[in-house]
N, C-alpha and C positions, 0 to 999 in steps of 0.2 A: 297684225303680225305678218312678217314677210318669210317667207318659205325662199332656202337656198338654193339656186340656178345652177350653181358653178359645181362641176359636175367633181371636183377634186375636193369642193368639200363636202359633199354628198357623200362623198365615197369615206373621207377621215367619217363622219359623221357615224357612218352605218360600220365601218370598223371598231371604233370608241363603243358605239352600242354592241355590235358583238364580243367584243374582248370582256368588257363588263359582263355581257349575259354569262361566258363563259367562268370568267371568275367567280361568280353566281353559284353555278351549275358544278363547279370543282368543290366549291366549302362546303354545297350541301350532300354532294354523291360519293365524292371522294374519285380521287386520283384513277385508281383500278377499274372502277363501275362506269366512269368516263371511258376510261381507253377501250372498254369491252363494247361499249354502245357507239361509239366512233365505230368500232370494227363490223358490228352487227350489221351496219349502215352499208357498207361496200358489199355488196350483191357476191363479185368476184372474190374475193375473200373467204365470206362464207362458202362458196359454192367451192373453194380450194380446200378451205377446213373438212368437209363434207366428203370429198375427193380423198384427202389422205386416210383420212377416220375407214375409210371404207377400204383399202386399199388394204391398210393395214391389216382390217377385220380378213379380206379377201386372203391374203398372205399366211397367217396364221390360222385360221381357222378353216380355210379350203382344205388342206393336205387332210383332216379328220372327216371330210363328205365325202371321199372316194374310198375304195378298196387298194387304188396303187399307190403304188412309195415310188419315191422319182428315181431309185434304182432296181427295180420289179421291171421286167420285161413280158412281153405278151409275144407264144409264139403264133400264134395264130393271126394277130396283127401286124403288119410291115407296113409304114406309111399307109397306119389309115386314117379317113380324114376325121372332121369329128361328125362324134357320133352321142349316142346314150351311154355306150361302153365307156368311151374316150372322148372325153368332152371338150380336148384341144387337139382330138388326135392322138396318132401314134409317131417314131422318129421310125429311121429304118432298120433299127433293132428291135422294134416294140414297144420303146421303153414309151409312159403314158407324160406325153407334153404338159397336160395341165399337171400334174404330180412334179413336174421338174419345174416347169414356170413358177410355183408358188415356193418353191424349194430356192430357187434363184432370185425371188424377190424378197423373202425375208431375207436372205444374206447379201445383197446390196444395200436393201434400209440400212438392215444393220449397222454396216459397214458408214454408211454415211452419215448416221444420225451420230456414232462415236467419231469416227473420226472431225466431222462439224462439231462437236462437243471441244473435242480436243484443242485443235486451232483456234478457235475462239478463248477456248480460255488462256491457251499461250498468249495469245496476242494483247489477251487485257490484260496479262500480268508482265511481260515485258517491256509493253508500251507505257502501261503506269510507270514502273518501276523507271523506268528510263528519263520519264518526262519526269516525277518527282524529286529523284535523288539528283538527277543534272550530274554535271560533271564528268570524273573518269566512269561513273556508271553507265550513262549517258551515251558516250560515247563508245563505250566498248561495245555496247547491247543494239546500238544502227549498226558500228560496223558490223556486226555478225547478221544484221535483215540483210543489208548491202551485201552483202555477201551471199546470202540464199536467194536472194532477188537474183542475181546475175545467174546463179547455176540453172538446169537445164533436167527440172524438177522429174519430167518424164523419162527423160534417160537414164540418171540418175538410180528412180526406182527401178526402172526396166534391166541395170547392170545388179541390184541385189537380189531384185524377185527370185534368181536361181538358187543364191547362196541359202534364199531362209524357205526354200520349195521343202513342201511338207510339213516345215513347222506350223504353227497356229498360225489363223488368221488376223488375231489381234496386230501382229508383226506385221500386216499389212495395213491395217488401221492407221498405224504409231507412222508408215512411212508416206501415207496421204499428208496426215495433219504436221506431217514434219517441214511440208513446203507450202502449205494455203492458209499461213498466217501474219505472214511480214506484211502485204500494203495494211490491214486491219492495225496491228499495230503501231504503223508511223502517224494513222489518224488517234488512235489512244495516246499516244505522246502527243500531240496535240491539243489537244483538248486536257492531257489533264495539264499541261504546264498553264495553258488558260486556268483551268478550277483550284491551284495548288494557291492561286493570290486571292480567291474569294474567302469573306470575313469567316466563314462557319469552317474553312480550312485552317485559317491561320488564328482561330479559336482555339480550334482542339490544338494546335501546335503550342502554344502557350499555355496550355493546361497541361503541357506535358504529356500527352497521349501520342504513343511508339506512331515511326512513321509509317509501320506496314499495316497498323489497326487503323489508321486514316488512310492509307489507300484502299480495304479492301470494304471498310464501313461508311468511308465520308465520297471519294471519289467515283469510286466502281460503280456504284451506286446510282450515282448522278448522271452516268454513261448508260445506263443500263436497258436505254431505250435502243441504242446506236447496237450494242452486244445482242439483243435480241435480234435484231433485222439479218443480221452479221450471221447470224446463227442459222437463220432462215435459209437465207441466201446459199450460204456454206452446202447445207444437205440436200441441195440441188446439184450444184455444180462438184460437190464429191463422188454423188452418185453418180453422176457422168462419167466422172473422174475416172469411178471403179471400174465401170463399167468400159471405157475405152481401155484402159490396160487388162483388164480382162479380157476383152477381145483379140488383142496382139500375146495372149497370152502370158503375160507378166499378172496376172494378179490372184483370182480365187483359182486353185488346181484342181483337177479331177481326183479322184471320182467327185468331190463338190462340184456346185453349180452354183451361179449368179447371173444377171439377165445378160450382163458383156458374155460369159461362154456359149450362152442357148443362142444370142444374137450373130454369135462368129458360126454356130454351127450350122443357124439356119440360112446363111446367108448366102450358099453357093444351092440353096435349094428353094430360094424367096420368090420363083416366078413360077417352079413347076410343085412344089407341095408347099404352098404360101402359111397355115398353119408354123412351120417351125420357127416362122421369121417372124409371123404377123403379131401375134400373142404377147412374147417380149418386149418388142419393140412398140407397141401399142400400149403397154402398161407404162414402160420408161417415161417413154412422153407424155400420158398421164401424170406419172406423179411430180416430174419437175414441172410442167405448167403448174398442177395446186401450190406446189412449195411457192411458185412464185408470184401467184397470187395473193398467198397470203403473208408474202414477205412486203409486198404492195400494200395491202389491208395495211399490217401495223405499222408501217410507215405512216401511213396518214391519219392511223387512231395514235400514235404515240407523239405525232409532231404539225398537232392541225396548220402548222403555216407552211408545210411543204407546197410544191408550185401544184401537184396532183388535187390536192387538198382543195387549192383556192381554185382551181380549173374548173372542180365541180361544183 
């Protein structure tokens, strides 16, 4: 028996073996149990997952280990560094840093895990609907991306932040997600005008089931890998988001905090009482590196032929 030399069929050879195994391994584990054990697999990933989980815990549950509230002042304290008292320090009112860092990090997650919620789900519901229905819907629902694509997202918000100064915060949520979802949806219109000619589409179409119960049960669905990464990615680059308008002062007001206001406060004081700056800005980057780790992870547990995938 002769063993194959040619190193291109060596290669189809050990591909055909693992597509099989892996076909294998989906009938008997199932779909989910698969994607989780892909993910468990990438080091960076977990150690991301690991990174938010705690970040989180850090956030909400620090403000309850201390005696200060991140508006409580100490007068006995003026810029002091940290200590056992003040364990990020004091600012030069007193007020206690770690009490306000954990103050300003729940409400940047906050802000970016809704707001990432939000744009994601715009963008799979107009890009669906776009790419399904064709036609005048079609085209009325690009020009309006066409159109937010072109405006000048940051200024835009920076001209209303005055108007709704004071109101809820939500209102700054609704005007993140109002501009970080149109390129998402021109790839959902894609994709689904691809899935709208597959047989289990034009099944249900001939059984007569509504078009909007096949986009949100048959097509969505079958994207749902692409929506999750989407989603990841989003609550990264929201936070920033928040965070850079917050800093020019367009975004959370005072008396609140979030890490862009501690960031802008500490920043004409970042080289002679390094605590104001250091703390914020050291978490920030913290948690968008995990975000984007683990938006890496399930990229490559939700789509093993990505180039990441076969790299490793």
């Amino acid at each position: 028996m002769t063993v194959p030399t040619d190193p291109t069929m060596v290669a189809a050879a050990d591909e055909a073996t693992e597509t099989h195994a892996i076909g294998e391994e989906v009938q008997s584990i199932g779909r989910g149990r698969l994607v989780l054990r892909r993910f468990m697999r990438k080091k960076l990933a977990v150690f991301g997952l690991f990174l938010v989980v705690m970040l989180f815990l850090l956030a909400f549950v620090g403000p309850h280990l201390t005696k200060w509230s991140y508006t409580d002042q100490d007068p006995l304290a003026y810029f002091s560094p940290p200590s056992g008292s003040h364990w990020f320090g004091t600012t030069q009112i007193g007020e206690d840093v770690f009490a306000q860092t954990m103050r300003g990090m729940q409400k940047s997650l906050i802000i970016g895990l809704l707001a990432a919620l939000l744009s994601t789900g715009l963008a799979a519901i107009v890009g669906s609907f776009a790419g399904y229905f064709a036609g005048w819907t079609d085209k009325a629902l690009m020009w309006m991306v066409d159109l937010l694509l072109v405006l000048p997202g940051f200024l835009i918000i920076a001209i209303l932040s005055p108007v709704f100064r004071g109101k809820t915060w939500l209102v700054f949520v609704v005007l993140l997600a109002a501009f970080a979802w149109m390129i998402t949806s021109r790839v959902v219109r894609g994709l689904t005008i691809s899935l709208k000619e597959r047989e289990f589409v034009q099944a249900a179409r001939f059984m007569g089931v509504r078009p909007t119960t096949i986009i949100f049960r048959h097509i969505l669905p079958s994207m749902a890998s692409l929506l999750i990464i989407d989603y990841t990615i989003n609550v990264g680059g929201l936070v920033l988001a928040e965070t850079g308008l917050s800093y020019f002062g367009f975004g959370v007001q005072p008396p609140d905090v979030s890490l862009g206001t501690l960031i802008k406060d500490g920043t004409n004081s970042a080289l002679t009482y390094p605590w104001l700056f250091e703390f914020a800005g050291g978490l920030l980057v913290l948690f968008v590196l995990a975000v984007n780790f683990i938006g890496d992870g399930l990229r490559d547990a939700l789509d093993p032929n990505s180039g990441s995938s076969r790299a490793r």
